[in-house]
C-alpha positions in Angstrom: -12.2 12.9 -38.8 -11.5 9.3 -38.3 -7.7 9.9 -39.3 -7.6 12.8 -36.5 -9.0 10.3 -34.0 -6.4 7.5 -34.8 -3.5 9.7 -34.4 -4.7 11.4 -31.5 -5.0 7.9 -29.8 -1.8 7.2 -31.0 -0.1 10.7 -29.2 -2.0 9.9 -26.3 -0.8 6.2 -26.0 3.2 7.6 -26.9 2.7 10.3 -24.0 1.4 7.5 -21.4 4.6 5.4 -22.8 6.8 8.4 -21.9 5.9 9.5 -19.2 5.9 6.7 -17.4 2.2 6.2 -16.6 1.1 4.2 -14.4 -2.3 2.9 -11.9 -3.9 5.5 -10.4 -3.9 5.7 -6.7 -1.4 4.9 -4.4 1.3 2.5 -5.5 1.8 -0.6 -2.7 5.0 0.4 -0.2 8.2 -0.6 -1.6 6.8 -1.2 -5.5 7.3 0.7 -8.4 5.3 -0.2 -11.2 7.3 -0.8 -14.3 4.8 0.6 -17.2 5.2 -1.7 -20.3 5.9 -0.3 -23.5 3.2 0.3 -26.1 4.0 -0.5 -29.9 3.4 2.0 -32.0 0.0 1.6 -33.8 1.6 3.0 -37.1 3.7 -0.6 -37.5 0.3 -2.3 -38.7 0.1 0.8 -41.1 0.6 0.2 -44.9 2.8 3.8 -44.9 5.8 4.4 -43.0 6.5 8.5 -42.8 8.1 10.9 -40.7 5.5 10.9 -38.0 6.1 6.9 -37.7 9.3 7.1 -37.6 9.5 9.4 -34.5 6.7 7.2 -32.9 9.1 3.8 -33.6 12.1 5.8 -31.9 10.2 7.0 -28.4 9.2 3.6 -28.3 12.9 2.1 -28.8 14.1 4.6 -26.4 10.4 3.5 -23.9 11.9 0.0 -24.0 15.0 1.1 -22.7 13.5 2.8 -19.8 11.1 0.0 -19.6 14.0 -2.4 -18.5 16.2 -0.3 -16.4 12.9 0.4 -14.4 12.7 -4.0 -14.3 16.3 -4.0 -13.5 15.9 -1.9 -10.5 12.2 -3.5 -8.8 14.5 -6.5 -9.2 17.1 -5.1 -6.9 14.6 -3.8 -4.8 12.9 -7.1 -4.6 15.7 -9.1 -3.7 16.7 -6.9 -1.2 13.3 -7.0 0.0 13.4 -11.0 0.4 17.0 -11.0 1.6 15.7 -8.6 4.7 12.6 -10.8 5.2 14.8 -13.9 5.7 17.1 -12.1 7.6 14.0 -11.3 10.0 12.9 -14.6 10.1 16.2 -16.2 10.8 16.5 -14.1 13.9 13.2 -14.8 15.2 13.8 -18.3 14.9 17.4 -18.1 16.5 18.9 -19.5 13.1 21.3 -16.2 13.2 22.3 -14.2 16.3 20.9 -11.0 15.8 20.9 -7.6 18.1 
């Protein structure tokens, strides 16, 4: 029973990883939450099998996802900053805007 529990943690923590999961509710305008990647709990394990194995490449191909997502809030933030200065150079006459 205590086997079945482990592993069925350890599905449910690879499926949040997948998928993408992230807080509940409504995410702040503009942000998209990068979700981290989980390790796989079977690394601590004194076995390595087939099931491990599988677990060890959806988190390999997780960490990939995990820093494109970065990559792109990135862009998104600088982009974000670059507009605000923009803003504030016009309001303070720093920049001729329309």
């Amino acid at each position: 029973m205590r086997r079945s529990l482990a592993t069925a943690a350890q599905i449910f923590l690879i499926f949040l990883a997948l998928t993408g999961a992230c807080v509940a509710g409504e995410k702040p305008s503009g942000f998209d939450f990068c979700a981290p990647p989980l390790r796989p709990l079977c690394i601590d394990a004194t076995a390595a099998d087939d099931a491990c194995d599988a677990q060890v490449q959806a988190f390999i191909k997780t960490v990939f996802r995990y820093r494109e997502c970065l990559e792109k809030e990135t862009q998104r933030a600088v982009r974000e900053a670059n507009d605000v200065l923009e803003a504030w150079k016009c309001r303070t006459g720093a920049l001729t805007c329309r």
